[in-house]
C-alpha positions in Angstrom: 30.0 66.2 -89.6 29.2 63.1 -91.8 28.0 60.0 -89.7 30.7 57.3 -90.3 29.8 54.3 -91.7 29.3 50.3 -90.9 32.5 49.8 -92.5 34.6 52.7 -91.0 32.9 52.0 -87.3 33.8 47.8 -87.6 37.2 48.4 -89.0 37.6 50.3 -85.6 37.3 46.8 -83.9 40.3 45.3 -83.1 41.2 41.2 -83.9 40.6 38.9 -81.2 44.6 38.6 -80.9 45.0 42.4 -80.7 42.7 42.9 -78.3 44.1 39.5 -76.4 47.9 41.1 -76.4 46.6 44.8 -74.7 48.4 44.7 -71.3 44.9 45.3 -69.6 44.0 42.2 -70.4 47.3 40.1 -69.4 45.9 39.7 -66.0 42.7 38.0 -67.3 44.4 35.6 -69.7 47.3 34.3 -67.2 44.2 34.3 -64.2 41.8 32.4 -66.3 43.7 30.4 -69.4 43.7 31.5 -72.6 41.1 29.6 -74.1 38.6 30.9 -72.0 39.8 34.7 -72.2 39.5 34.4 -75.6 36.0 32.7 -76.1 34.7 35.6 -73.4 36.5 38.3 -75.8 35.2 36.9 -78.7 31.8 37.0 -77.3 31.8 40.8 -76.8 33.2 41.5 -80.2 30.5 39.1 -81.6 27.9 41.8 -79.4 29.8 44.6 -80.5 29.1 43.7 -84.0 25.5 43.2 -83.8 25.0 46.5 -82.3 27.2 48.1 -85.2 24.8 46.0 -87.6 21.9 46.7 -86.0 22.9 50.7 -85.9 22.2 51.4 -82.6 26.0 52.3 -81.9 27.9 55.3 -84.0 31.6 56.5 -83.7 31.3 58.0 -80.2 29.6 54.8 -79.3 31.9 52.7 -80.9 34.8 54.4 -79.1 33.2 54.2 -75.4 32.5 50.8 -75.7 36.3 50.1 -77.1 37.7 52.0 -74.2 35.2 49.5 -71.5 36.5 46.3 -73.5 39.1 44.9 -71.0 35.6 45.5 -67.6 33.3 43.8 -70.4 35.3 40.9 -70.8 35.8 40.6 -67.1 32.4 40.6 -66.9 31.5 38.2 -69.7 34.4 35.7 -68.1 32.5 35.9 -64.5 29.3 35.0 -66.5 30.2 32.6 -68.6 32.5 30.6 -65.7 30.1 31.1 -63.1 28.2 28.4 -61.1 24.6 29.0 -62.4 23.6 26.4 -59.3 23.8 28.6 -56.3 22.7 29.9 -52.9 19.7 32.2 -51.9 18.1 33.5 -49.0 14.9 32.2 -48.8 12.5 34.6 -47.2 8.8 33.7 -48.0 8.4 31.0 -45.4 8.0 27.9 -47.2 9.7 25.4 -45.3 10.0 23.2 -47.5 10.1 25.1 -51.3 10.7 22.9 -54.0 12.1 25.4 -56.7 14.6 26.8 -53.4 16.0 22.9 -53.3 13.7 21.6 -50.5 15.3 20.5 -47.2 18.1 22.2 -46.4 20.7 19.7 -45.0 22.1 20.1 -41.2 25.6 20.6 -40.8 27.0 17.2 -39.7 25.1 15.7 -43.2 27.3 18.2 -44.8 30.1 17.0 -42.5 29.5 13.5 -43.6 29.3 13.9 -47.2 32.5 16.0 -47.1 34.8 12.9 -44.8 33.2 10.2 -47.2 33.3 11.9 -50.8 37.2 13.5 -50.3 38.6 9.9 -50.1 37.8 6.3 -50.3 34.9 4.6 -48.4 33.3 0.9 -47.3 29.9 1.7 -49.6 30.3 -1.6 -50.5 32.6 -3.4 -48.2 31.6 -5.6 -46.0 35.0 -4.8 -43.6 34.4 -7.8 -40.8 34.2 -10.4 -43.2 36.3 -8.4 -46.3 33.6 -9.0 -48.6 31.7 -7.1 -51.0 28.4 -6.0 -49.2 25.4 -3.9 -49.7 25.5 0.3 -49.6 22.0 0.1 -48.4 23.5 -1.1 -44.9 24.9 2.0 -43.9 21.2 3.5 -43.4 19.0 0.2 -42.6 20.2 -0.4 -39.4 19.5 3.2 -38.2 15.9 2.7 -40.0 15.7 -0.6 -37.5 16.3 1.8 -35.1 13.5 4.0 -35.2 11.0 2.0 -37.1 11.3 -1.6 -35.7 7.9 -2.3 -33.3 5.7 -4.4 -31.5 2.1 -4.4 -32.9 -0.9 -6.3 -32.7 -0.9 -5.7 -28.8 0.9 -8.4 -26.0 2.5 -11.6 -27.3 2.9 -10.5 -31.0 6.3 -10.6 -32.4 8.1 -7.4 -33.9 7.9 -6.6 -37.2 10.8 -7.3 -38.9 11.3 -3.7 -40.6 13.8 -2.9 -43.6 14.4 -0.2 -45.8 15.8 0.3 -49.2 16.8 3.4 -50.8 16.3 5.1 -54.3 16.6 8.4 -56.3 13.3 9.7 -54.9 9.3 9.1 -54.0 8.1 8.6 -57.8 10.8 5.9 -58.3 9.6 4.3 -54.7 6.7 3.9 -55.9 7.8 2.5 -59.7 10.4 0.1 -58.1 7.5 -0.7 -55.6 5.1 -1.6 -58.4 7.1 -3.1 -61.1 8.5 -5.7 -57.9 5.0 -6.9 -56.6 2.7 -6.1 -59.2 4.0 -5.9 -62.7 1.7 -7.8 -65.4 -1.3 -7.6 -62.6 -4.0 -5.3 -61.2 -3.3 -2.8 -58.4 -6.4 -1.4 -57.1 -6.8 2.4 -55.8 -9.4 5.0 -54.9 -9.7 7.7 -58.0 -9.6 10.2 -55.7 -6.1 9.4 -54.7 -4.9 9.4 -58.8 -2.6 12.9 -57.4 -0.1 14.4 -60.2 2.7 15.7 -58.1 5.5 18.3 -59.6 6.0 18.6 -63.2 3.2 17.6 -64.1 4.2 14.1 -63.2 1.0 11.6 -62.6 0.8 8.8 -60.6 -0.6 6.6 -63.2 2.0 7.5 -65.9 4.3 6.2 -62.9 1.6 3.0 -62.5 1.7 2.6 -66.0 5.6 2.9 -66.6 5.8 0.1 -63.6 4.0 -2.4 -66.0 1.0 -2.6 -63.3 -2.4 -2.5 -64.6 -4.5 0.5 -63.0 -7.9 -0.8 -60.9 -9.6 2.7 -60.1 -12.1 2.3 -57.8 -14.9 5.1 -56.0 -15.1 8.4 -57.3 -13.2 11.5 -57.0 -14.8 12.6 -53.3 -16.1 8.9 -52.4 -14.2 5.2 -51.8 -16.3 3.0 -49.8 -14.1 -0.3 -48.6 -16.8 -2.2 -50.7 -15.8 -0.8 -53.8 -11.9 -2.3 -52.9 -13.7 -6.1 -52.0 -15.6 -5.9 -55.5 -12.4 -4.9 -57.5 -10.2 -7.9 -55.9 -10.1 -10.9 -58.6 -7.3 -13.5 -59.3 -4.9 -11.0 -60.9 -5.0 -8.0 -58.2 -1.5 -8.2 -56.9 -1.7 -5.1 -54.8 -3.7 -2.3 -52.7 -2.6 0.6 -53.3 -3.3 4.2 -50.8 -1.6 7.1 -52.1 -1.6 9.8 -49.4 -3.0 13.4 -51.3 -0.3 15.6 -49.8 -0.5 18.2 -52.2 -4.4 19.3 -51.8 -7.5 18.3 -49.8 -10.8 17.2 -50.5 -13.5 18.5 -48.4 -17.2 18.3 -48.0 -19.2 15.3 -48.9 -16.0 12.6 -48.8 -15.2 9.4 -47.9 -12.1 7.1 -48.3 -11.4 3.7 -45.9 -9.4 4.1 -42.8 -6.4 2.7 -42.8 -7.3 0.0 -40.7 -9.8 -1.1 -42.7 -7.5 -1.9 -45.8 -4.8 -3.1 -43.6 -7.6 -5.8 -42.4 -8.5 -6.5 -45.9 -5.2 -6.8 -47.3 -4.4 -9.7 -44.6 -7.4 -11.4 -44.8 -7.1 -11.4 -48.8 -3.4 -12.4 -48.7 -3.0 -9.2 -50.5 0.1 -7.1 -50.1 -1.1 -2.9 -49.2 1.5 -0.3 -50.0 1.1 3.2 -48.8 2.5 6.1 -50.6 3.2 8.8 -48.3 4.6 11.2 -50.4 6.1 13.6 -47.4 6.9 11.3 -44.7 7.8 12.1 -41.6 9.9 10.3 -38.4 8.8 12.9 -35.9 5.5 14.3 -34.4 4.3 16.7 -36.4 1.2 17.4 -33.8 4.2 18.6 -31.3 4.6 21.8 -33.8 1.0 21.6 -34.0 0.3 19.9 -37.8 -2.2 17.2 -38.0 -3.8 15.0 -40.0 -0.4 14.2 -41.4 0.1 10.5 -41.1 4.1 10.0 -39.8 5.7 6.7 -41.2 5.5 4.8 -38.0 2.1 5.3 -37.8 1.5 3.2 -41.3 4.0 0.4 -39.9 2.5 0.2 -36.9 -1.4 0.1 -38.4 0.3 -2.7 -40.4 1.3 -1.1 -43.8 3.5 -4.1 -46.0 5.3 -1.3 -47.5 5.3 2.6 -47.0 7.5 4.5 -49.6 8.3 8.2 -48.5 10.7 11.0 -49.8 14.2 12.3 -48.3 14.4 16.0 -48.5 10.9 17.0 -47.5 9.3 16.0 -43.8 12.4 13.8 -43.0 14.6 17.2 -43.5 17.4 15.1 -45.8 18.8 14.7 -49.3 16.7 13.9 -51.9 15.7 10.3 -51.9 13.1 8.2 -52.3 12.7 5.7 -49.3 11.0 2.3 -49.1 10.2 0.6 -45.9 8.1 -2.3 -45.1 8.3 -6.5 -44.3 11.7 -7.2 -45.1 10.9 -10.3 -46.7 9.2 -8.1 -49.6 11.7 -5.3 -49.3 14.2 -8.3 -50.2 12.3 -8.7 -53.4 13.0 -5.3 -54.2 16.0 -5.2 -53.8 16.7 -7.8 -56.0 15.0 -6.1 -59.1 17.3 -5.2 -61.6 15.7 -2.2 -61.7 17.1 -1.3 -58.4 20.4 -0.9 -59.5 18.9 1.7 -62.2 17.4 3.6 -59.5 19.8 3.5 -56.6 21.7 6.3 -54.7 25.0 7.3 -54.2 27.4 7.5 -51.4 26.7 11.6 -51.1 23.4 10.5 -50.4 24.0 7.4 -48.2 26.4 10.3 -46.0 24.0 12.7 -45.8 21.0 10.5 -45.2 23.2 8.6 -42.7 23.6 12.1 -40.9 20.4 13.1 -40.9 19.2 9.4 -39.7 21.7 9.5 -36.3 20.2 12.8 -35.7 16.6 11.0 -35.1 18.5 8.5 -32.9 19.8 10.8 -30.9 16.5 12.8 -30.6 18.6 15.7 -31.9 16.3 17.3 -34.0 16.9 20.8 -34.0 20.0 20.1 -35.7 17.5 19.5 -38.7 17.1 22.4 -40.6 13.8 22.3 -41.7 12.3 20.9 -38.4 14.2 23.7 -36.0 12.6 25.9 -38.5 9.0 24.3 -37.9 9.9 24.2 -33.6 9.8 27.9 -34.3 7.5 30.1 -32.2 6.1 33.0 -33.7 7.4 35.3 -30.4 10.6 34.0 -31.3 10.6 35.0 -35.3 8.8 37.9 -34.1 11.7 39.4 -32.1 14.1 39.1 -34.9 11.6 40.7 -37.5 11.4 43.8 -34.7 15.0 43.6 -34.6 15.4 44.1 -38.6 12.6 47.0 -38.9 14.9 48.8 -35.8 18.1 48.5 -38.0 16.2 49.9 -41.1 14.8 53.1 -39.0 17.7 55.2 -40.2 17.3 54.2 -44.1 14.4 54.7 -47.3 12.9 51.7 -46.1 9.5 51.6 -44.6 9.5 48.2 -42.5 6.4 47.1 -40.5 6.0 43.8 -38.3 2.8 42.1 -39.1 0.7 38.6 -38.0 1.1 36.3 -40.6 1.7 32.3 -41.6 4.4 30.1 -42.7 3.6 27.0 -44.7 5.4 23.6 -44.9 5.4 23.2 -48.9 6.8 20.8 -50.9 3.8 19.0 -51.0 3.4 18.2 -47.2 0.5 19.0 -45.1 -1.3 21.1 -47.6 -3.9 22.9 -45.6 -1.2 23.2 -42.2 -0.2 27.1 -41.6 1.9 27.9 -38.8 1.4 31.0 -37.4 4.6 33.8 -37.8 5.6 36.9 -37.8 6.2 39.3 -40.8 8.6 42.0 -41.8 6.8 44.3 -44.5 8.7 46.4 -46.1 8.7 49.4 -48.9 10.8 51.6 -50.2 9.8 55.3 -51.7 9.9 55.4 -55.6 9.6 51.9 -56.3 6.7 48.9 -56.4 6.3 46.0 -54.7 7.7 44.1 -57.9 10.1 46.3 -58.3 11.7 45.7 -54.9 11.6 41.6 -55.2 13.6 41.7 -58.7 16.1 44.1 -56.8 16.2 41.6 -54.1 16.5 39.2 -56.0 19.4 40.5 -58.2 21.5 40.5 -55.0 24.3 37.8 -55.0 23.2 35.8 -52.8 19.6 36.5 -54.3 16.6 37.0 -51.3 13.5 35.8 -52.3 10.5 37.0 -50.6 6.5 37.1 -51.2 4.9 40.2 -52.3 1.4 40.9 -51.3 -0.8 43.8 -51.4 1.6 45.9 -52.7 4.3 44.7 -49.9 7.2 42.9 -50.0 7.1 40.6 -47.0 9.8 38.6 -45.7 9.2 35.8 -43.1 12.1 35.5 -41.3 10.7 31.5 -40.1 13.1 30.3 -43.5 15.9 32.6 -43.0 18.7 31.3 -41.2 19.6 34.3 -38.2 23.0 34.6 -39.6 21.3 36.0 -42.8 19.5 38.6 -41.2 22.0 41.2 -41.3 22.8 40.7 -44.7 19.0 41.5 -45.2 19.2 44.6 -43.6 22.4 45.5 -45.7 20.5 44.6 -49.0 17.4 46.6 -48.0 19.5 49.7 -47.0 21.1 49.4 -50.6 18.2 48.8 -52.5 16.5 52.7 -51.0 19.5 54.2 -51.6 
């Protein structure tokens, strides 16, 4: 029999209103709206064309894929109206994993934000006086809370602590910059010149500020010395920028913090520390250290620290300033503040996560309870999984292993877990994390040695037997 031709196999193709008017296809126009019905339609005839074109379709083809037209516009419709923003399981045991979104948020954050964004709200009312006030009150005063201090020992008066909020760390640090030092020098150690994600650098931030870069030292060396000799009538600032995305080890040296905190007051010299991460609890009680907290550069007498949000605090994304309220008041007078500042989502759910801290509640954080996590305790749920999967094609295995914070925090800090490992006959390591990841919602686990392993330290327990459902699937 003659193979038909382009032209007979397209005039089988029906018109985007024929195909709109077949009675399969009624459901998906009055569920949807027509306008979108037909755009998804006339995306599959558009395919259906190029295939024809192409040749890679002939009559019997043509006529299976006709008959599948109503399920492949149902499918294209699901596609194209879809939320491509959306929620995985995240199984490699990165607390913290920047391309997963970071901090997760707690519930009463999510709480919060849902009460303050479905209806009207006092962001900027002052309601005693029935004023206009400042949105940055709603999450000073619980900053005061757990940052206000005594230093300098007996009969020294507290600090006088506030904080200011912004879109996150890197516009901290430009707010910070571009209010105390624009036009002038700020001096730093060249080993502390960090480029944080996407391929952002902090002197391309220093440089946007309108600050003039002082590098002092060398990459693995910064004497306090080589600060003094920098200092001349247009340094405005001293700047330490914490490296909390990789270490430098061996033959190093930088000035303790102490040290610059003395210069800085006896130059009359304001010192800013970027912290990157950040934290407001003790990260040496899940056994982290070396990982200066944010009280800890208040207290050594820090003018101004700028942290983020959603990493070590556990909140939204943010970038925090905190530091002598008399310069924070400059700040916040910078036009540029208003360019930078957050919303109320953000005020909610930092708010949330803020009364948390005050009320010493923090396994209600996500991302800390995940940190508080033993490695018996993950390692009983991991046994628990490779039990359920017995019966299945999947070889599971509980193995020693570590977590890691991520996002940038605490770099060379492991904490020690417990791993499932799993593999399934017929198919590679690779293999099983695209499957797993396919899954709606996707799981995304680390693959090593030819193993997929999942650590179960980042998976929230309620997950877990959707894991084991996945897994079963994914052998059979």
């Amino acid at each position: 029999m003659k193979a038909a031709s382009k032209s007979e196999l397209f005039r089988k193709l029906p018109s985007l209103d024929e195909l709109l008017h077949q009675p399969e296809l009624g459901f998906l126009v009055e569920r949807e709206g027509h306008p979108a019905a037909a755009d998804a339609a006339r995306t599959v005839l558009a395919r259906l064309r190029e295939e024809i074109s192409a040749e890679h379709l002939d009559s019997a083809a043509v006529d299976l894929a006709l008959a599948g037209l109503p399920q492949a516009i149902e499918r294209q419709l699901q596609h194209s109206l879809g939320y491509s923003l959306r929620p995985v399981i995240n199984a490699t045991g990165v607390i913290l994993h920047t391309n997963l979104g970071r901090a997760p948020l707690s519930s009463s954050a999510i709480e919060h934000i849902k009460e303050i964004s479905t209806c009207y709200s006092n962001l900027e009312l002052d309601l005693a006086r029935g004023e206009r006030g400042q949105r940055d009150v709603h999450v000073d005063r619980f900053f005061r809370k757990l940052l206000h201090q005594e230093v300098g020992g007996e009969g020294t008066r507290a600090r006088d602590i506030s904080t200011i909020v912004v879109n996150n760390n890197a516009a901290a640090v430009l707010l910070t910059l571009n209010t105390l030092a624009e036009g002038g020098e700020v001096v730093v150690s060249r080993g502390e010149l960090v480029e944080i994600g996407g391929s952002f650098r902090i002197p391309d931030v220093m440089a946007k500020s309108g600050a003039i870069l002082r590098e002092v030292g060398t990459t693995n060396r910064t004497r306090l010395a080589d600060f003094e000799r920098a200092i001349n009538e247009r340094t405005r600032l001293l700047l330490r920028v914490h490296r909390s995305n990789f270490q430098i080890t061996g033959f190093t040296e930088q000035p303790a913090l102490e040290e610059l905190v003395a210069l800085s007051q006896r130059r009359g010299i304001p010192l800013v520390e970027d912290l990157g991460s950040g934290a407001l609890f003790d990260l040496q009680s899940v056994g982290i250290g070396n990982e200066p907290g944010v009280l800890n550069s208040l207290r050594a007498g820090v003018d101004v620290v700028t942290y983020s949000g959603d990493k070590l605090l556990g909140g939204p994304q943010a970038g925090i300033i905190s530091g002598r309220s008399d310069v924070v008041t400059r700040m916040r007078s910078n036009s540029m503040f208003r360019a930078l500042r957050v919303d109320k989502l953000i005020y909610a759910a930092l708010e949330a996560t803020l009364l948390s801290y005050v009320k010493h509640d923090h396994d209600s954080i996500p991302a800390i309870r995940m940190m508080r996590l033993s490695m018996e305790e993950i390692g009983q749920r991991a046994h628990l999984l490779a039990q359920n999967l017995e019966s299945s094609n999947v070889s599971a295995e509980v193995i020693d292993g570590e977590s890691v914070i991520g996002g940038g925090a605490a770099p060379s800090a492991v904490l020690p877990t417990r791993l499932l490992a799993v593999s399934a006959k017929g198919l590679s390591a690779d293999d099983m994390a695209a499957r797993l990841r396919a899954f709606n919602p996707s799981i995304i686990a680390r693959v090593e040695e030819g193993r997929v392993l999942l650590d179960l330290r980042t998976v929230f327990p309620e997950q877990d037997d959707y894991i084991v459902q996945a897994l079963r699937n994914l052998a059979d």
